[in-house]
Each structure stands twice: as C-alpha cells, then as structure tokens.
N, C-alpha and C positions, 0 to 999 in steps of 0.2 A: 640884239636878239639874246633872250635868255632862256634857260629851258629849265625851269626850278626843279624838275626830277633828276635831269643829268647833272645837276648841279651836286645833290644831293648824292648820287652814285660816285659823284670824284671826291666827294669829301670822306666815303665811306672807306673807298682806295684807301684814303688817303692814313684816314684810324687803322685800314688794318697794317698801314707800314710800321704806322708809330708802335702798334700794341706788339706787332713782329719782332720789332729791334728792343723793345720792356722785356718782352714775357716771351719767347720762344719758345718755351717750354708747351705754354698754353695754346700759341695761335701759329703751329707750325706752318699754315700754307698762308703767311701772312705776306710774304711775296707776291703773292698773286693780285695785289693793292696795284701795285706797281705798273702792273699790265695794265688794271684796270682805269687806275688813273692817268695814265699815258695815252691811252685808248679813244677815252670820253674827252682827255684834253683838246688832244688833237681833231678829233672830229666839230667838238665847240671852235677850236678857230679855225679850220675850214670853213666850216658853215659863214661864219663871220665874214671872213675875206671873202667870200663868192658873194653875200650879200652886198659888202660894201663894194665890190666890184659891179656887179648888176647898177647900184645905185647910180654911180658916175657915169655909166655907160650910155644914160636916161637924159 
C-alpha cells in the first residue's frame, strides 16, 4: 500500500527538519517536521500491518 500524497507530506516533514537544523534563522517553526513526519510515518505503517494482518487472516 502506498499513498504518493502521504508520501509526499513525510518528505516535506522531512525538508523542514533539514532547512531547521541549516537556517534557523529562516524556518523557525521547522520543528514541527518532526511531528509531522512521525505522524504520517506512523500511520503509513499501521495501515500496512493491519493490511498485511487482514491478508493472512484470509
């Protein structure tokens, strides 16, 4: 299962960590990557495990 928007949203997390820890000056709330990339990770492998659990269940 892949979901190329959430994908997309973790990878953005993901820029604003990097741009946080460069330029602090510029992208003060760049922490908030963090959240969001933990967020969408976590719910991508939920999703996963409950699917591949559904699967074998079959």
């Amino acid at each position: 299962m892949r979901i190329k928007w959430f994908s997309m949203v973790r990878v953005t997390g993901l820029l604003l960590v990097l741009l946080y820890h460069f330029f602090q000056k510029l992208f003060p709330g760049g922490f908030l990557g963090v959240d969001v990339f933990f967020t969408f990770s976590g719910f991508l492998i939920t999703a996963l495990l409950i699917d591949e659990f559904s699967q074998s269940k079959k």
